[in-house]
Structures are given as C-alpha cells and as structure tokens.
LUMGU-654661 format. One record per atom (N, C-alpha, C): x, y, z. Coordinates in steps of 0.1 Angstrom, whole numbers, plus 5000, padded with zeros to 4 digits. Each point is the difference from the previous one (the first is absolute). Layout:
XYZ
...
//
This chain:
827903222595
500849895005
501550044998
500750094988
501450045000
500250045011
499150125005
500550105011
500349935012
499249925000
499949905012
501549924998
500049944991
501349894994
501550095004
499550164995
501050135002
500750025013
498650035006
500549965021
500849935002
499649894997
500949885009
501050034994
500449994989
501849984992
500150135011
499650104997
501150075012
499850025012
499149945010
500749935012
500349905002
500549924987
501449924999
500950065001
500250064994
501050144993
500650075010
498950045013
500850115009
500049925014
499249875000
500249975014
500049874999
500849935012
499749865007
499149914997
498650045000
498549945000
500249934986
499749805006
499649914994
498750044991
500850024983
499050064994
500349854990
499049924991
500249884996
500150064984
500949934994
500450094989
498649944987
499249975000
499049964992
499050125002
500050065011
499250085006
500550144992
501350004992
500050104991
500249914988
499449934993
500349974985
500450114992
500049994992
499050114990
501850185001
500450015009
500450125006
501349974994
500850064989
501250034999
500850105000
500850015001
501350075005
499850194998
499549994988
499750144995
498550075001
499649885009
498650045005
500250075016
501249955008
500150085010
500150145001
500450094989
500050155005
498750085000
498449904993
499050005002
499449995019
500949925002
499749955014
500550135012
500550084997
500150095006
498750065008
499250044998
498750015007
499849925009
500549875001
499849905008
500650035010
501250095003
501150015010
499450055015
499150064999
499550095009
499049855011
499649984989
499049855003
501149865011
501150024995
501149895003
500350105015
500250094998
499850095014
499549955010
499049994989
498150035017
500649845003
499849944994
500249835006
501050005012
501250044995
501150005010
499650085014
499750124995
499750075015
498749945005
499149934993
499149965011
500749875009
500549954991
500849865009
500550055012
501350114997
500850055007
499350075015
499050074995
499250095009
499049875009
499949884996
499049885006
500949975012
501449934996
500849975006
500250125013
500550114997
499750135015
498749985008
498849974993
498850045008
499949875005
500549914996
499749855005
500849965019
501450114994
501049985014
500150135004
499350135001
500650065008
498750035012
498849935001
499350005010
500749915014
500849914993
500849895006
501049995008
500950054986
501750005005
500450195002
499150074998
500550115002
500450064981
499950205005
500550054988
500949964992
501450005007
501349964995
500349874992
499549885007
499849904994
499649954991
498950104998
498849974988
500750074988
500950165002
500250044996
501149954989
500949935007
501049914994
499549904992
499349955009
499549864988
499050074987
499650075004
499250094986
501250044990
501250025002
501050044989
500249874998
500149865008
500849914998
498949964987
499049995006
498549964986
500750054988
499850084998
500350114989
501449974991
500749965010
501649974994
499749874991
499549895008
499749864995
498749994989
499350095003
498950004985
500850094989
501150095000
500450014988
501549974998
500749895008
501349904999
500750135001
499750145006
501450085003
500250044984
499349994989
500050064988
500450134999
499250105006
500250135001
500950035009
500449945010
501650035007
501249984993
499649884994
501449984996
500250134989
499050014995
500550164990
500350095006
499950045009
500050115008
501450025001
500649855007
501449925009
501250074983
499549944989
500849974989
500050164998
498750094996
499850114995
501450105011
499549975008
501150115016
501049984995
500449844997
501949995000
500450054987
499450024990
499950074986
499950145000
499250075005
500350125000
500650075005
499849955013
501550135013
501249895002
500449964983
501649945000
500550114998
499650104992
500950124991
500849944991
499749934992
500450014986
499449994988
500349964995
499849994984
498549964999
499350064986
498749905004
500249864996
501249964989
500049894997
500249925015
501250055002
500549955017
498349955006
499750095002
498550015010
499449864997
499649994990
499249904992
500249914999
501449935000
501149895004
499949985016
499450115005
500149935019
498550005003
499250074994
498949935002
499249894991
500749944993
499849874995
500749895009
501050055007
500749885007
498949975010
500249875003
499149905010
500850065016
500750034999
501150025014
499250125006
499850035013
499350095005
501750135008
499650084996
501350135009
499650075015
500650064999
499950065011
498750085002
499550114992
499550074996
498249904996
500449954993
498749915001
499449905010
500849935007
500149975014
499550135016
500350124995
499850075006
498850064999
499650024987
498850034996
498649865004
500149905000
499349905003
499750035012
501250035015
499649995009
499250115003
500450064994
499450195005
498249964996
500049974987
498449944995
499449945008
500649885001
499049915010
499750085016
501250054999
499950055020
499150125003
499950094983
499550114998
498249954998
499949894993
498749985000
499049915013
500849935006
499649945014
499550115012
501350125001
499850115012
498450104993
500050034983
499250074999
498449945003
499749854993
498849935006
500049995016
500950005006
499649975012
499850165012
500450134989
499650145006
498750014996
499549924988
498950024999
498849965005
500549915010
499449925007
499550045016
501250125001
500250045015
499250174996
500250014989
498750134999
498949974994
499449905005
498749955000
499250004984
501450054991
499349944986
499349944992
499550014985
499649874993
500849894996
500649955009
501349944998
499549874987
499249915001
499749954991
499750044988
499250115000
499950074988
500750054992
501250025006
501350124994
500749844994
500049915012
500749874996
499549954986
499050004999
499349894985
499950114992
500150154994
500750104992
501150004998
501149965010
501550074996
500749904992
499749894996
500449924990
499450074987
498650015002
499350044981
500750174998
500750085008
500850124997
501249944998
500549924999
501649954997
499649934988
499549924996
499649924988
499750144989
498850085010
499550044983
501350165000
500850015011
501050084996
501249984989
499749855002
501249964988
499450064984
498950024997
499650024992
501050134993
500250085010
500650174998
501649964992
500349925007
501249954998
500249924986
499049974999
499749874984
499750114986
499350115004
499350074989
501050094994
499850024985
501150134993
501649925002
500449895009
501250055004
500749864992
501550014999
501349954995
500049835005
499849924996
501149895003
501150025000
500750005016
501250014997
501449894996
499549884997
501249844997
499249994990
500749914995
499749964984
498749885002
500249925011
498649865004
500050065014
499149945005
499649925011
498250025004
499349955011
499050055005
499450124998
500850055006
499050164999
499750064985
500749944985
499850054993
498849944989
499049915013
498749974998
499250124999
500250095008
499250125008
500450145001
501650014994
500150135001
500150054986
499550145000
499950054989
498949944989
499549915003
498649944991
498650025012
499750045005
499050045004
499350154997
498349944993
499550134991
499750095007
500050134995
499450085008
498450035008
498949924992
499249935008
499749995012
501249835000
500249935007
500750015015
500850144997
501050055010
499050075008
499250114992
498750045013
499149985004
499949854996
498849894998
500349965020
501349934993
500749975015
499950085012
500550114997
500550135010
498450025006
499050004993
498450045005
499849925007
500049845001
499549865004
500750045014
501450025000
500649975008
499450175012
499950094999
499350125004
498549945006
499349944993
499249995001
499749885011
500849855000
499949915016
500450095008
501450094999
500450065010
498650115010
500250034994
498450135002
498449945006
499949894989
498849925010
500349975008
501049885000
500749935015
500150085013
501150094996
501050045012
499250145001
499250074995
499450135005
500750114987
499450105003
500850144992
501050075012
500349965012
501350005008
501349944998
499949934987
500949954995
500450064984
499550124999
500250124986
501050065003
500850035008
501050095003
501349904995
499949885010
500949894997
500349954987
499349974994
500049954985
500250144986
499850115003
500450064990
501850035007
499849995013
501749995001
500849914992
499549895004
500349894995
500350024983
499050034996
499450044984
501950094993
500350115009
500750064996
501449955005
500449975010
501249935006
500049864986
499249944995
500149894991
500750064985
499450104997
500150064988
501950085006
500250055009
501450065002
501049945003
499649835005
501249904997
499349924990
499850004989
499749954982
501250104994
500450115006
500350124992
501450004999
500049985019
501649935005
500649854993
499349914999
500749854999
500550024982
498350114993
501050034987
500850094995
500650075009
500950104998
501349925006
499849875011
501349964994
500549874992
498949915000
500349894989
498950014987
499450164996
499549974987
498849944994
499149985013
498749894997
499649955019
499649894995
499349895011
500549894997
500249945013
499949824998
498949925010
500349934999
498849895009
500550075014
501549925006
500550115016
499350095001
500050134997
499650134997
498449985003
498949944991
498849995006
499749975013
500849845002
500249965014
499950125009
501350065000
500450115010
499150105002
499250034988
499250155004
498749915000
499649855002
498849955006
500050005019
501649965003
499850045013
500450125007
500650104991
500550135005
498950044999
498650004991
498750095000
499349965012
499949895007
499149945012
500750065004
501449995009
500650055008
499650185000
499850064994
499750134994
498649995007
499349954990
498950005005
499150015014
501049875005
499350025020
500750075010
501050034995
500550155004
499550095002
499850054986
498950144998
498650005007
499649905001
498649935003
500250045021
501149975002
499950015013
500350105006
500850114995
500550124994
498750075002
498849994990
499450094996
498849975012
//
C-alpha cells in the first residue's frame, strides 16, 4: 500500500494530474527520494496520455496537427515543469558569469533571452520531430508513450552521487540522496518499458541518450558545483529531445 501511496505523491510531484491528497496519507517529505523508482512509471502515464491524444487526431486532422496537439498534451499534463527548467537552466548557464551570478538568474522568475529561445527551439524541435516520425511510417505512438519514461528516469543520472548546488529548494528532496540501489533500480525499469514497448530499435537511441545525460551532469557541475531542480528539468527535456532524434537518426 506505501508503494502505491509512493506513486501517487509523485505524480503529484511531477505532473498536472488531479491526484486527491488522502490518496497519499501516510507519504512524507523524506519519503520522496524513495519515490524515485516511480519516475519512470510517472513517464509511462504521461506518454500514454500524450501518445492517446496523437492516435486519437491524426487519422482525422492529419500528422501535423496531431503532432502539435501531442506536445500541447504533454505541456499541460506536466504545467511546463520541465520547460520552465530548461528556460531558467539556458538563461543561467550561457550568461558567462559567475556561478554565484548564474544561480541568481536562474532562480529569477523573469524569463531572458536565451531561455525564451531555448523554449521555442524545444517545443518547435519536438512537434517537427513527432510529426517526421509520422511521415516515415514509424512507431509513432510507441516512441510517443516511452519518451517521457526516458526523461523522468533520466533525471535519475542527474540526482545520483551529485552536489546540491543552493543551500534550499526542491530539488534538494532528490539530489544527491538517492541509493545506489535505487539509482539502477530506476535506470533498469526505465530500459526495460522502453525495450518492451518501443522494440530493441530503440537501443541505439537510449544509450545515446544514456551518455549525452551523463556529459551534460558533468557540464551543469563543472559550472555551478552540483544540481538544482532547473537542471533536472532541463536534462528531462534535453534527454527526449536527444532521444527522438537519435531514434529517427538511427
């Protein structure tokens, strides 16, 4: 019944979805970096929504359309969570300064240039690739309801061994306190929907993915010293984006 109680607190935690908070009693604060295992799980949900929404409109309205509204799904089941990290993480690190500097502009609520720019590139970047994948006769749904559980259980890379880098906030629920266990407990779960689901044509993609995750963990701490919440964000949608790339690539 915890595990179960476990689930829901974190897809409260990472998405939109009317989760009733009785539905986690029992679950407190220092019980979430246990919940990590779950992330892959908070995945599959999303991408099946996400991927329901495409298959529902693109016999209809066409690739493109479907294509779009499949990101718009996606956006609205996780309130732009993982964008907005992305948005904060961009304007923070290619400021060139200080890391104190850095950390100061991605805490600010104000969006820059650079993160603004980064958003649109994301969104535009993820709409053209579902809808190529659509025009080369793809598992477009199948890639769809995986590429969420590779961004979720990617954050894991990002969470394990590494630095908090502020003294509070969110992410210092989950970084750096996750066991070692737990960390390839996750990494296997998440290997493992991917692989049933989406085929072993999607092995090439994901160990890209696998290593592009691990070489910006290496980057964000070589220049602010650790992880923050942004930083998960960012390399939850820079690893999809990675991901259906390589996927359509390969």
């Amino acid at each position: 019944m915890m595990t179960w109680r476990l689930f829901l607190a974190t897809l409260q935690f990472l998405t939109r979805i009317p989760v009733k908070e009785r539905w986690c009693d029992g679950v407190e604060m220092n019980d979430y970096p246990r919940g990590i295992v779950c992330f892959p799980l908070v995945g599959l949900v999303v991408g099946l929504l996400s991927a329901l929404v495409w298959g529902i409109l693109v016999q209809h309205v066409g690739a493109f359309p479907a294509a779009v509204a499949a990101v718009i799904a996606h956006i609205m089941l996780t309130g732009a969570l993982h964008l907005d990290g992305l948005a904060d993480t961009c304007d923070g690190l290619f400021s060139v300064r200080s890391r104190e500097r850095i950390l100061e502009i991605m805490r600010d609520s104000r969006i820059g240039t650079n993160g603004a720019l980064a958003l649109i590139v994301a969104v535009l970047l993820r709409t053209a690739l579902i809808y190529q994948l659509s025009a080369d006769g793809l598992a477009v749904f199948a890639v769809l309801v995986v590429t969420p559980v590779i961004g979720r259980g990617m954050m894991s890379v990002m969470m394990f061994r590494q630095s908090y880098a502020r003294e509070s906030g969110m992410g210092n629920l989950f970084i750096g306190k996750i066991s070692e266990g737990r960390f390839y407990a996750t990494l296997l779960l998440m290997a493992a929907l991917v692989l049933f689901i989406a085929g072993f044509s999607t092995l090439f993609a994901l160990l890209v993915t696998l290593c592009f995750t691990f070489a910006f963990r290496r980057f964000v701490a070589s220049r602010i010293g650790g992880q923050t919440g942004d930083t998960l964000g960012a390399a939850c949608e820079l690893s999809e984006l990675v991901f259906l790339f390589f996927f359509l690539w390969h």
